[in-house]
C-alpha positions in Angstrom: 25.3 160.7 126.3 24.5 158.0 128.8 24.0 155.4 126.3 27.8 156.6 124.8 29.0 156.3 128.6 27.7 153.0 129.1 29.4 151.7 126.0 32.3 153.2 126.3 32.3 151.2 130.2 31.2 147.7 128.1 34.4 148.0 126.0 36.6 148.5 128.8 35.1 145.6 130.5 35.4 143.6 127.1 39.0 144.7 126.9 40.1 143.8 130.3 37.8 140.4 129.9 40.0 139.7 126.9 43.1 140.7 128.4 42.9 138.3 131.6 42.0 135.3 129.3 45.0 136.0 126.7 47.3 135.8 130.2 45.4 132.7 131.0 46.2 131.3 128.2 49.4 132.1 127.9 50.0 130.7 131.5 49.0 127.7 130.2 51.0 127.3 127.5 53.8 127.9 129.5 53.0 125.6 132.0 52.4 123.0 129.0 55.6 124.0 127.9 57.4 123.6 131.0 55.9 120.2 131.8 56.9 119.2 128.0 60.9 120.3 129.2 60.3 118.1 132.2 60.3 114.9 130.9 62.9 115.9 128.6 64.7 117.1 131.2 64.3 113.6 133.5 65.4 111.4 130.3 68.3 113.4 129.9 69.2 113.1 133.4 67.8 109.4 133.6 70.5 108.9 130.8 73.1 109.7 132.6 75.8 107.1 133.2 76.7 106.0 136.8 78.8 103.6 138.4 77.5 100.2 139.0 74.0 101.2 137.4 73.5 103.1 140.5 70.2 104.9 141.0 70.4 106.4 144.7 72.6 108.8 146.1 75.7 107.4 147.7 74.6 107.6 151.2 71.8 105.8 150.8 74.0 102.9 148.8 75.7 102.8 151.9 72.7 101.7 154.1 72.1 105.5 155.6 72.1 106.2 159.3 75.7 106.7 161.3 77.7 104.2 159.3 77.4 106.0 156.6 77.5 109.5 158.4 81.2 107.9 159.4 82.3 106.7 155.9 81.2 110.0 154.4 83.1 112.1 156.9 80.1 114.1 157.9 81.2 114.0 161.4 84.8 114.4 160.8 85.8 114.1 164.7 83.9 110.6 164.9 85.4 109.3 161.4 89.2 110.8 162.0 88.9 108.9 165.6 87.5 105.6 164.0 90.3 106.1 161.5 92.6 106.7 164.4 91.8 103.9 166.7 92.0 101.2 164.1 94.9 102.5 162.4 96.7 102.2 166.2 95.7 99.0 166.4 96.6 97.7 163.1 100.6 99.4 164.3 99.9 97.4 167.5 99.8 94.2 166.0 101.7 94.6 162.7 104.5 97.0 163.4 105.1 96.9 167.1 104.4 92.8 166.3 102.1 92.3 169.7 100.2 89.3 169.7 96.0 89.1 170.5 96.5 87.0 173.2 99.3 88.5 175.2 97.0 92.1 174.2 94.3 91.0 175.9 96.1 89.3 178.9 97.6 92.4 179.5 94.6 94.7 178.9 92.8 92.6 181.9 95.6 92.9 183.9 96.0 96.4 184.3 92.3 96.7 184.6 91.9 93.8 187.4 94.6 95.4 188.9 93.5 98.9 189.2 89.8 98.4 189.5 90.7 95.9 192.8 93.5 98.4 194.6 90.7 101.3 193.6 88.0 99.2 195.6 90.0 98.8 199.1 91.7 102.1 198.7 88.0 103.8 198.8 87.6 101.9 202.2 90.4 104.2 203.7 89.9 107.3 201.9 86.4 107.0 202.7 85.3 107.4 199.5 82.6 105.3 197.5 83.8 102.1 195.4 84.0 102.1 191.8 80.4 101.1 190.2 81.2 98.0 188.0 78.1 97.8 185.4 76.9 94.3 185.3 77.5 93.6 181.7 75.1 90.9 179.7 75.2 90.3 176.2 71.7 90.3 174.5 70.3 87.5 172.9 68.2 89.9 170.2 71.0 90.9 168.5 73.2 88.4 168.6 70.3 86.0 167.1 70.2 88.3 163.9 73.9 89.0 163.1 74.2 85.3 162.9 70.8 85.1 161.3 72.0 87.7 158.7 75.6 85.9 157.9 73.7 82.7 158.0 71.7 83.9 155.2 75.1 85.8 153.2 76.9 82.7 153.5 74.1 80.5 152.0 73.6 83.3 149.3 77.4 83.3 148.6 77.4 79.3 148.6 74.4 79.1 146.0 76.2 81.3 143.8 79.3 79.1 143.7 76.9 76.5 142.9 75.3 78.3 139.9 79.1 79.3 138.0 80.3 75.5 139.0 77.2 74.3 136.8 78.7 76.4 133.9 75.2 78.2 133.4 77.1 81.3 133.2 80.7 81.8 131.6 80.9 85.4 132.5 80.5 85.5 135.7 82.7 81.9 135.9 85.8 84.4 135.0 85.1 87.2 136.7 84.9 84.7 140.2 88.1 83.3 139.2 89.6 86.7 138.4 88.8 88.2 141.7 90.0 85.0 143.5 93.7 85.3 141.5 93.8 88.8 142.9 92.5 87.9 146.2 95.5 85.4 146.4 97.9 87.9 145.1 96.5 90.0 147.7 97.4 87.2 151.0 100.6 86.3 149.5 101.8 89.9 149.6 99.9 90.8 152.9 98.2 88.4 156.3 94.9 89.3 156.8 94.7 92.2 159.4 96.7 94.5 157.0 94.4 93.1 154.5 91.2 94.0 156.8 93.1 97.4 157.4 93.8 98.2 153.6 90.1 97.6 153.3 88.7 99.7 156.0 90.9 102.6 154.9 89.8 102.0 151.4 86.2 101.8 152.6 86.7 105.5 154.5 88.2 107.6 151.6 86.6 106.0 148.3 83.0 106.8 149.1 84.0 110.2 150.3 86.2 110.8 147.2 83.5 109.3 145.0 80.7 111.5 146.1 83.6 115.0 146.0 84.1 114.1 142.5 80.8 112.1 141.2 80.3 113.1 137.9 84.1 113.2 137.0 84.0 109.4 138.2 81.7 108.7 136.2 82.0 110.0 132.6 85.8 108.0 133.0 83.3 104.6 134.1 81.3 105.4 131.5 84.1 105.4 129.4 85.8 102.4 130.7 83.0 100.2 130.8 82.7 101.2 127.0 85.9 99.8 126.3 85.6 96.7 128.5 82.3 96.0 126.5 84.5 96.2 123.0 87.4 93.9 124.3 85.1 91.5 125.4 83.1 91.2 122.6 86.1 90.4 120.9 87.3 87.9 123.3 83.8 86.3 122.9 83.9 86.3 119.4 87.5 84.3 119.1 87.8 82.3 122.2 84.6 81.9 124.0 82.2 81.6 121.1 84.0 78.5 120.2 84.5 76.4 123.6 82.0 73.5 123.7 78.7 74.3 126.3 77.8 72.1 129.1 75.0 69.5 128.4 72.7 71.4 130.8 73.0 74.5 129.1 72.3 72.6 125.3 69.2 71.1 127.2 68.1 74.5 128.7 68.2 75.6 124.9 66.6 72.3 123.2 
């Protein structure tokens, strides 16, 4: 009887032995499975068409940090009174037609004006003067804004160079496409409301862009499909046939 007992306690440890390495195994194939769907799963979404060939998430596109916090409207108090201020002094100058000059002539004005009949008016009142903060530019900054443009505007002026040597057609037209509508753009407008139109443009595209991403995008997607097509026919009749630079036959001999 004891020897029946014991092996009757043997299979029930076999059994369970067998049972906790069948769900072993079948963890494993599951996580092998799973990590199979993964990659799958990153190609598809790696495939997935987005504007400008862009990789990150608009708010990092847009350097992070509070500028982008503001063009994204997560603050919406901070953004709608950005928004505000420049909008009132875009009417300022454009619809009220005030000048800079006369602005700022006035603007010191009333400030001289109150902050010196505030300072001998404490003397009789015999209350404390108004604290004027001793203001001083720093250097720091200053030195790497213009550092920083220096280095755009050099950027900008070898690249002028580069399409002037006729190394590169396409981008030759696309520079003197933008520049046509850039001129279209000052003949119909001076170039505050031009600024303006741009900084409104620049506080609800992104916004609208990141609302509506994937919309956006199938329509690029689409678009840049067709662009592709046209052009290759345009490259195929006209451009295939207009004589190359000597640079460019020397690059290829």
């Amino acid at each position: 009887m004891a020897e029946h007992e014991e092996s009757k306690e043997e299979s029930k440890v076999e059994s369970m032995l067998e049972k906790i390495a069948e769900k072993i195994h079948g963890d494993d194939s599951s996580s092998n499975g799973s990590g199979k769907d993964k990659p799958s799963a990153a190609s598809s979404k790696s495939k997935i068409y987005r504007l400008f060939g862009r990789e990150k998430p608009v708010h990092s596109v847009l350097g992070g940090g509070k500028p982008a916090d503001v063009f994204l409207w997560r603050n919406k108090k901070i953004s709608a009174g950005i928004l505000g201020g420049v909008t009132g002094i875009w009417a300022l100058f454009e619809v009220f037609e005030y000048h800079l000059l006369t602005f700022l002539c006035h603007l010191l004005i009333v400030a001289l004006a109150v902050l010196f009949l505030w300072s001998n008016a404490s003397s009789f009142m015999n209350k404390a003067p108004p604290s004027i903060p001793d203001v001083n530019i720093p250097e720091g900054p200053v030195l790497q804004f213009a550092s920083a443009l220096t280095y755009e505007i050099n950027r900008g002026i070898d690249a002028l160079r580069y399409i002037a040597l006729g190394r590169d057609l396409k981008k030759f037209l696309s520079v003197i496409a933008g520049l046509w509508v850039l001129s279209i753009l000052g003949s119909c407008c001076n170039f505050l409301t031009l600024f303006y139109i741009c900084f409104v443009l620049l506080h609800t595209l992104p916004v609208l862009y990141e609302k509506y991403e994937d919309q956006v995008d199938t329509f690029a997607k689409k678009a840049m499909a067709e662009f592709r097509k046209q052009y290759a026919a345009f490259d195929a009749k006209v451009l295939s046939k207009i004589p190359r630079g000597a640079l460019k036959d020397k690059k290829r001999a």
